[in-house]
C-alpha distance (Angstrom), angle and dihedral (degrees) to the residues before:
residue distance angle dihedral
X1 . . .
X2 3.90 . .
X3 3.64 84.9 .
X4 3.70 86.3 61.2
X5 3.38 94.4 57.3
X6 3.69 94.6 -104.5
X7 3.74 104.1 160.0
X8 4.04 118.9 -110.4
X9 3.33 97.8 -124.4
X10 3.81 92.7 61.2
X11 3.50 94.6 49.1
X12 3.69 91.9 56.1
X13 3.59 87.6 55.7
X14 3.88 92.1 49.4
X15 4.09 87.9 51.2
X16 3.11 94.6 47.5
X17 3.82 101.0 -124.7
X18 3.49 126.5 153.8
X19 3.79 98.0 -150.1
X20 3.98 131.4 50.4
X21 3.73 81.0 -133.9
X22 3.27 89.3 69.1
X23 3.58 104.7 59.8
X24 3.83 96.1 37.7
X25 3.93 87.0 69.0
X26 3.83 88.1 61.5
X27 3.57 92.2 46.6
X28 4.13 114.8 100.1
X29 3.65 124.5 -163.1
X30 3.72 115.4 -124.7
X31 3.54 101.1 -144.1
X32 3.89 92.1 -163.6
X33 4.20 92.4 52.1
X34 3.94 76.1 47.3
X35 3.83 99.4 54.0
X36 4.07 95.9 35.8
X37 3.99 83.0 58.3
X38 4.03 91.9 46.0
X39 3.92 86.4 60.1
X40 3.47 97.3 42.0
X41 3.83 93.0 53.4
X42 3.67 88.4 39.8
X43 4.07 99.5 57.3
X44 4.05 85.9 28.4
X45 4.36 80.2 63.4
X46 3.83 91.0 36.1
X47 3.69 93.2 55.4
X48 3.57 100.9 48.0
X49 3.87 95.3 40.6
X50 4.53 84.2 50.9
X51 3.90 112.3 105.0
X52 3.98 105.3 -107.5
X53 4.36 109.0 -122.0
X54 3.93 111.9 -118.0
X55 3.16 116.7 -109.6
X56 4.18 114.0 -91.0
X57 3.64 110.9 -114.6
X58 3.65 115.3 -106.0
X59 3.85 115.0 -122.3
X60 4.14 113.7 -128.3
X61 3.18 118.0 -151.4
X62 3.65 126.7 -128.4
């Protein structure tokens, strides 16, 4: 459910624990989920941080 993006809080409330603690011990990183969202903030950064082309002049005609 973490995976899921349920918040922490609520699944300490659906265990049952009394303490955040608690519920982080259960918690496993994905290491995949982890990596996919290292590359997305990486070419998210590289994009913004890319000089923008100019615009190509448009050709009138006569």
């Amino acid at each position: 459910m973490a995976d899921a993006g349920t918040a922490v809080r609520i699944l300490r409330r659906m265990a049952g624990h009394g303490s955040l603690n608690t519920t982080h011990r259960f918690l496993h990183l994905d290491t995949h989920k982890i990596t996919a969202a290292g590359a997305a903030l990486s070419a998210h950064l590289t994009a913004i941080r890319a000089p923008h082309p100019s615009p190509t002049p448009i050709a009138m005609p006569r």
